[in-house]
C-alpha positions, 0 to 999 in steps of 0.5 A, spaced: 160 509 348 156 511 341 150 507 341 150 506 333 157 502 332 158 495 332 165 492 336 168 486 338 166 487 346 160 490 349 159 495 354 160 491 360 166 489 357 168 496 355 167 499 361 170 494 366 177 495 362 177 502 363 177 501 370 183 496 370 187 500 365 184 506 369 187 503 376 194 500 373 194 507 370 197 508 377 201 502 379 202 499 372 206 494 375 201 491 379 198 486 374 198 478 373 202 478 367 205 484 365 209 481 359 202 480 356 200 488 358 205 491 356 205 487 349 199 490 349 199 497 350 205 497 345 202 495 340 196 499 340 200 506 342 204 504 335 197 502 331 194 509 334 200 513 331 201 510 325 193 511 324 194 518 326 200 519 321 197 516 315 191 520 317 195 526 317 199 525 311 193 524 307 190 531 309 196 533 307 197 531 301 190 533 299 192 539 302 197 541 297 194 537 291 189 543 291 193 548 292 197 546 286 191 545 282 186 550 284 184 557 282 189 561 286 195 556 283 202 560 282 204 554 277 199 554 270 196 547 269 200 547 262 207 547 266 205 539 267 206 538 259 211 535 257 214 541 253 217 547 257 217 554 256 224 553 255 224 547 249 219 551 245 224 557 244 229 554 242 225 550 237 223 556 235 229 559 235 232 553 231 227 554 226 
């Protein structure tokens, strides 16, 4: 465990529900109530994906938000204006 973080658990705690989870993790019926530890399990396998995918989703926003806005970007800044190449011309072909 990092020493520099505070968590709801000590070490001891921390290290003695690893090896129960590390000994159910061969017989994982072999609990007292295994209702409970499958609620559990659950419920933090769902919290770690949806961690991951927003953690995930994030980057890639960023990701793409520069590659829209950067140097190197295929569409000039002006393109998000309100006027569009093509509403300029036919102003000034009406003109």
């Amino acid at each position: 465990m990092e020493e520099n973080k505070n968590y709801a658990f000590s070490e001891d705690e921390w290290n003695a529900c690893i090896k129960v989870l590390k000994t159910l993790k061969e017989v994982p019926f072999e609990n007292p109530d295994n209702d409970l530890f499958a609620g559990l399990i659950t419920k933090i396998h769902k919290n770690a994906k949806k961690n991951i995918r927003i953690a995930s989703y994030s980057s890639k926003k960023q990701e793409d938000l520069q590659t829209s806005f950067g140097k190197e970007s295929y569409f000039p800044r002006n393109n998000f204006s309100k006027y569009s190449t093509f509403s300029l011309s036919d102003k000034t072909k009406r003109s």
